[in-house]
C-alpha positions in Angstrom: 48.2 36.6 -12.0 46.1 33.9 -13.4 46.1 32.6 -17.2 43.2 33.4 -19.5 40.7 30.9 -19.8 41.7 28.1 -22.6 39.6 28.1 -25.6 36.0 26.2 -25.4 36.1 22.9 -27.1 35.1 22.7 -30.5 31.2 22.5 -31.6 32.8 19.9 -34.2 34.8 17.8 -31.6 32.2 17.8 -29.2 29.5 16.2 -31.7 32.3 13.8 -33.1 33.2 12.6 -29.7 29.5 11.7 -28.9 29.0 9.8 -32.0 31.9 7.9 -30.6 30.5 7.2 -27.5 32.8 9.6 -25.7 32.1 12.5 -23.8 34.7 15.5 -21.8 35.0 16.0 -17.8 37.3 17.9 -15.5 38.6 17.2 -12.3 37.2 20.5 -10.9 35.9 23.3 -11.4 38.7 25.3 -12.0 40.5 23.3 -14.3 41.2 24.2 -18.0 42.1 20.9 -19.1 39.5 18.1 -19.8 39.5 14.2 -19.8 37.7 12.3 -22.2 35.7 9.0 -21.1 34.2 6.4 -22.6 33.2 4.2 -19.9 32.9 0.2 -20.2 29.0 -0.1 -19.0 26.2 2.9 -20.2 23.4 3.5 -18.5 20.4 4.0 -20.4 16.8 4.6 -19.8 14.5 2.5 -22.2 12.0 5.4 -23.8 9.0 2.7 -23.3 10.0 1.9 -19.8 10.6 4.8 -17.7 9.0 3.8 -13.9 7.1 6.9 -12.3 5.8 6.4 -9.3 2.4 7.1 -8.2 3.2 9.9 -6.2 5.1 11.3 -8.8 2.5 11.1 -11.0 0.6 12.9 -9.3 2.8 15.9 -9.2 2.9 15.8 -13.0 -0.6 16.1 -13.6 -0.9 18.6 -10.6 1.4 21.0 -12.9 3.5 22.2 -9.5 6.1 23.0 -12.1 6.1 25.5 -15.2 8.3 23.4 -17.4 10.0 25.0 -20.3 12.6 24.2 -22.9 15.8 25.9 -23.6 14.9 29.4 -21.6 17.6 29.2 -18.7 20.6 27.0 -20.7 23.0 28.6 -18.7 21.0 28.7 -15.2 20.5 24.9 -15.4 24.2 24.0 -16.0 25.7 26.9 -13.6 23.1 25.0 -11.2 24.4 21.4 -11.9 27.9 22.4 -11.4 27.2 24.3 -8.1 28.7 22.8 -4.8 26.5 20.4 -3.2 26.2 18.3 0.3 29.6 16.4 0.4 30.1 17.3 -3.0 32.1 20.5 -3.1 34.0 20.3 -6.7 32.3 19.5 -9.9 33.2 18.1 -12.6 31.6 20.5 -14.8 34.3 23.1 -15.0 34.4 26.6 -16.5 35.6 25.8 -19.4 33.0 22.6 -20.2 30.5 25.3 -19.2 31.2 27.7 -22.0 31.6 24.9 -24.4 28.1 23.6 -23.8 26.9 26.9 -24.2 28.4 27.4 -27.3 26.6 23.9 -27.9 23.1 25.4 -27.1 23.5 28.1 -29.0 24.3 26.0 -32.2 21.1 23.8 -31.6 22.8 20.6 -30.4 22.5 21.1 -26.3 19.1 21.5 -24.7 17.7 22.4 -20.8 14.6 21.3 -20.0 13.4 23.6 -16.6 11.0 23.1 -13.9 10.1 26.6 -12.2 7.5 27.2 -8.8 6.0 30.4 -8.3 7.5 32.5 -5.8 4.9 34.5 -4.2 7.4 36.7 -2.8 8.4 38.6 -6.0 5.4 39.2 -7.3 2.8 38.8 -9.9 4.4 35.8 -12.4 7.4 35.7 -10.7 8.8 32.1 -11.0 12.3 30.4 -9.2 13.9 27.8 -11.3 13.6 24.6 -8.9 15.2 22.1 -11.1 16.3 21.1 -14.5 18.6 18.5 -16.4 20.6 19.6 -19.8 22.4 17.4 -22.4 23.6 16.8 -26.3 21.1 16.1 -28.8 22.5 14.4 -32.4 20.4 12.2 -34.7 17.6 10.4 -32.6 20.3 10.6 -29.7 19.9 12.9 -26.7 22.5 12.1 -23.7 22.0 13.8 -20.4 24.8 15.0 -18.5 23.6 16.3 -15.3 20.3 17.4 -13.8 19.6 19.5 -10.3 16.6 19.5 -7.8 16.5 22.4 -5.3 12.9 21.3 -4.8 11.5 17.9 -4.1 11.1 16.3 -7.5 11.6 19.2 -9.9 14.5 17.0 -11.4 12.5 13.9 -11.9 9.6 16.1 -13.1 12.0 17.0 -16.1 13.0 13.7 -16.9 9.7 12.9 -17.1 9.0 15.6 -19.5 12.1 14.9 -21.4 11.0 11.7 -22.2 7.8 12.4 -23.5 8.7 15.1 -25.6 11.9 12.7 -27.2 9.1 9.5 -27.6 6.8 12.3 -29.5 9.6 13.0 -31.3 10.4 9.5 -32.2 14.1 9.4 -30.8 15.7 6.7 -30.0 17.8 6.7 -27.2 18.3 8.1 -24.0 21.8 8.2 -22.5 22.4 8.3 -19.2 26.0 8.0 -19.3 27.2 6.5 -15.2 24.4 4.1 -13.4 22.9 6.0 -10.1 20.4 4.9 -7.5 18.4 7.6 -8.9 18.3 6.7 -12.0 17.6 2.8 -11.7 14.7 3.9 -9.7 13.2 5.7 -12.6 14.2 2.7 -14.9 17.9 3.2 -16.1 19.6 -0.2 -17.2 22.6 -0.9 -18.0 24.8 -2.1 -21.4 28.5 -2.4 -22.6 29.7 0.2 -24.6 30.0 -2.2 -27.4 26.2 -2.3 -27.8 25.6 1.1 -26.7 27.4 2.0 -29.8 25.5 -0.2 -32.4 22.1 1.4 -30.0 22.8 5.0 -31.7 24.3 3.6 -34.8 20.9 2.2 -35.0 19.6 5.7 -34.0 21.5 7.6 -37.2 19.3 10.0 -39.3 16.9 12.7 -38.0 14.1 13.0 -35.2 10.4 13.8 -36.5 11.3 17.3 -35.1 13.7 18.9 -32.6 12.9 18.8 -28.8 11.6 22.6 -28.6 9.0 22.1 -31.8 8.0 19.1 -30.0 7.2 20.8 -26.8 5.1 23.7 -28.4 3.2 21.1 -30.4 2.1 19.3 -26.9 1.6 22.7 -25.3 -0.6 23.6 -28.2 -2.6 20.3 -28.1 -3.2 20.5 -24.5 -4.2 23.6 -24.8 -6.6 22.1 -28.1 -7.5 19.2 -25.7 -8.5 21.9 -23.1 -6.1 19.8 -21.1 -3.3 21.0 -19.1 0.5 20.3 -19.9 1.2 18.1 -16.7 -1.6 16.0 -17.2 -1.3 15.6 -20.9 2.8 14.3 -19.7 1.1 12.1 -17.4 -1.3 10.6 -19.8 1.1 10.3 -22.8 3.7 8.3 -20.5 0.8 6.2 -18.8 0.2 4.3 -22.2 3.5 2.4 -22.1 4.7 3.2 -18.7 
């Protein structure tokens, strides 16, 4: 007979173990306990310096993707912690699962998702492609996993992602581990040292949350007689 579940974590220790530069994993899925880490080199992605490529431009301003905010929470991270290619455990376990959730539904853990109509089910129906979640605090957000079931969906949220925190005027974007992927797109590396004083530096609140910010660009696209992708494009073109 298997034991119950342990507990979630605590909304409280989760957000105090962030502004410490620490953060919970598991060694599998099944597994109730949790490490924490707090490794020796971050990788970050520089808000004014994320590289997009010109094919990937493209498939923002082509709006492939419907890309909403904090409508399938638990989707994404059930998706990130799914078995992949040479990857089958995870360490996103049950239990960090329900404590992000209970993160989300306190305000401080966001999804952004990237769906593609599915002509199969229907008028608007819509499968979710690919997304990314993570912890927002102060003018901090740090992403903790992201998924693509569909060439570029991830990347596409990234993109949005970091428009949406630059309108918001936040100030750093955590990355957590260095991966190909993510040097591509512009990730660099620091010591945790100076990652600490980075959201020291970051302390007090955004100009709004991540969700107000992304109705506020869907509304002035919508103004701008615009559409969404292209308006992402554009806004990430200026410093880019």
């Amino acid at each position: 007979m298997h034991s119950p579940l342990r507990s979630a974590i605590p909304i409280e220790t989760l957000l105090l173990a962030y502004r410490s530069g620490i953060f919970p994993m598991a060694d599998r899925r099944s597994d109730e306990e949790v490490f924490w880490v707090e490794p020796r080199e971050r990788a970050l992605i520089p808000l004014d310096r994320l590289h997009i490529s010109r094919s990937l431009r493209k498939t923002l301003r082509s709006d492939r993707f419907t890309v909403t905010i904090d409508t399938a929470f638990g989707d994404v991270i059930r998706a990130c912690a799914a078995p992949r290619p040479g990857h089958p455990e995870s360490w996103i376990s049950d239990r960090i699962v329900a404590s992000y959730e209970n993160l989300h539904r306190a305000g401080h853990a966001h999804s952004i998702e990237c769906w593609i109509d599915d002509p199969a089910g229907g008028d608007d129906a819509r499968t979710l492609a690919g997304g990314l979640y993570g912890v927002s605090f102060d003018r901090v957000f740090c992403g903790e996993s992201m998924f693509s079931s569909v060439s570029d969906a991830s990347k596409v949220a990234l993109c949005w992602l970091v428009a949406l925190m630059r309108e918001a005027n936040f100030g750093v974007l955590d990355c957590q581990f260095m991966t190909d992927h993510l040097a591509s797109m512009g990730a660099v590396e620091m010591p945790q040292d100076a990652y600490l004083a980075a959201i020291r530096d970051a302390r007090g609140a955004a100009d709004a949350s991540l969700p107000t910010t992304y109705r506020t660009l869907l509304d002035r696209a919508s103004g701008d007689h615009s559409s969404p992708g292209k308006l992402i494009a554009q806004s990430l073109t200026q410093t880019s």
